[in-house]
N, C-alpha and C positions, 0 to 999 in steps of 0.2 A: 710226534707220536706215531710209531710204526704198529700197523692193525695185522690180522696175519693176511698172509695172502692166497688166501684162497678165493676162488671165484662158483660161481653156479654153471657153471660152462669152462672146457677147455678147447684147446687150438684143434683138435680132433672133434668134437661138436659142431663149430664153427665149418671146419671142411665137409663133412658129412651134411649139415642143413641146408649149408650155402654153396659148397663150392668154392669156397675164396679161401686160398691159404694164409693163414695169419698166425704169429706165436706167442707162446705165453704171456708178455707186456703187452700185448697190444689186447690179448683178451682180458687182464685185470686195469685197462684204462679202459674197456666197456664196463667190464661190470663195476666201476664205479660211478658212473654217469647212472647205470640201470637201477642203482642206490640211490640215490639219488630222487627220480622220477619213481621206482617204485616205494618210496618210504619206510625203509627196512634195509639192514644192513645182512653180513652174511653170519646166520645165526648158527649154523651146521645143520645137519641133513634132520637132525628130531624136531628143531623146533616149528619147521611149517611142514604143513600138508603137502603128500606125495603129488597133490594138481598143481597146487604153487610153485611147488618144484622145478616142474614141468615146465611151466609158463615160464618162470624166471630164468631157465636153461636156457630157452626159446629165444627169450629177451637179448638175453648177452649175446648168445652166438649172433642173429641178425643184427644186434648194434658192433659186432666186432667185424662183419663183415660191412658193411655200410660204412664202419670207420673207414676201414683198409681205403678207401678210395674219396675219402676227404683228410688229407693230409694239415692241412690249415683248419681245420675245426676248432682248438685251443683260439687261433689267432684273430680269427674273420670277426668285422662287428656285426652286432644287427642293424638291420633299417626298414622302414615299414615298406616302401614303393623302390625298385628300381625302373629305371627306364633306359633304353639307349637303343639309336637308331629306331626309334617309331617302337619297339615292342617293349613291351612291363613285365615286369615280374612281381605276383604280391606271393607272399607263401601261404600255404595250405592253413598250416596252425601256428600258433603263437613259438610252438617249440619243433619247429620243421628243420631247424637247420644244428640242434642238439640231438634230436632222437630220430633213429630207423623208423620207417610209415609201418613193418613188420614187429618190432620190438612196444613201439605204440600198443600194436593191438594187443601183445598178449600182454601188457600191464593194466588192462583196461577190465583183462578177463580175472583178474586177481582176485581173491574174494574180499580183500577187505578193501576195494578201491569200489565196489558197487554194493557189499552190505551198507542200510542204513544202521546209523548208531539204536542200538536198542535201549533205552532207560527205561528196565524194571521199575514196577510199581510197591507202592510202599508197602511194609512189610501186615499195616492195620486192615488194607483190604483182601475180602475176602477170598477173591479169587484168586491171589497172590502166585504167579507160576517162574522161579527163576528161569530163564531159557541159558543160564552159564553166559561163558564168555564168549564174544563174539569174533574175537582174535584167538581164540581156542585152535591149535593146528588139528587135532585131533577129530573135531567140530564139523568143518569142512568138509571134511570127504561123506560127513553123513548124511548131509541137507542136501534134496534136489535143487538143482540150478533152473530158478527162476526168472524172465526177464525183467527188465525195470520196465 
């Protein structure tokens, strides 16, 4: 099944953020990993918020640049401890050796990776207040960012 190909980011994003020249494949093998980790596929420019955007532009470009200099990423296994000659190696996070430490953060700053779920109350009590959807793109941009 062929999905279109479009990305959140192009090889001109990736140069300007990063510095690292990289082209078109090698930015739509990031931003599918960034699918992935950020839970959302690419839905076109209406359906999410002009922040998400943002973020997930952010995303791709530092995971395409990050690729560009792990060639073996598809290949390499994981393992919990390396060691050799006296030094170790443990990694940072469970997902250190798939995801940019840059692309990390701005999926983190996503809104729907740090709202909590909201379950409205039932329709018999009195103070009943739908607050909409909470996946709303629209929604987003109107709520101040508070921290957890």
């Amino acid at each position: 099944m062929t999905e279109p190909l479009e990305a959140w980011a192009d090889s001109d994003d990736v140069d300007l953020l990063t510095g690292v020249a990289v082209d078109d494949d090698q930015v739509l093998r990031a931003q599918d990993i960034i699918e992935i980790f950020a839970g959302t596929t690419w839905l076109g420019t209406d359906q999410i918020s002009q922040r998400n955007l943002r973020l997930l532009n952010r995303a791709v470009a530092y995971q395409a640049a990050w690729m560009a200099s792990r060639p073996d990423m598809y290949s390499h296994f994981d393992v919990d401890t390396v060691s050799q000659d006296g030094a170790s190696f443990t990694p940072a996070t469970v997902n250190a050796q798939l995801l940019a430490p840059l692309a990390q953060r701005c999926l983190r700053r996503l809104t729907w990776a740090w709202k909590p779920l909201r379950v409205r109350r039932g329709y018999s009590e009195p103070d009943y207040n739908d607050l909409g959807s909470r996946d709303s793109a629209a929604a987003d941009d109107n709520r101040p960012w508070v921290p957890m």
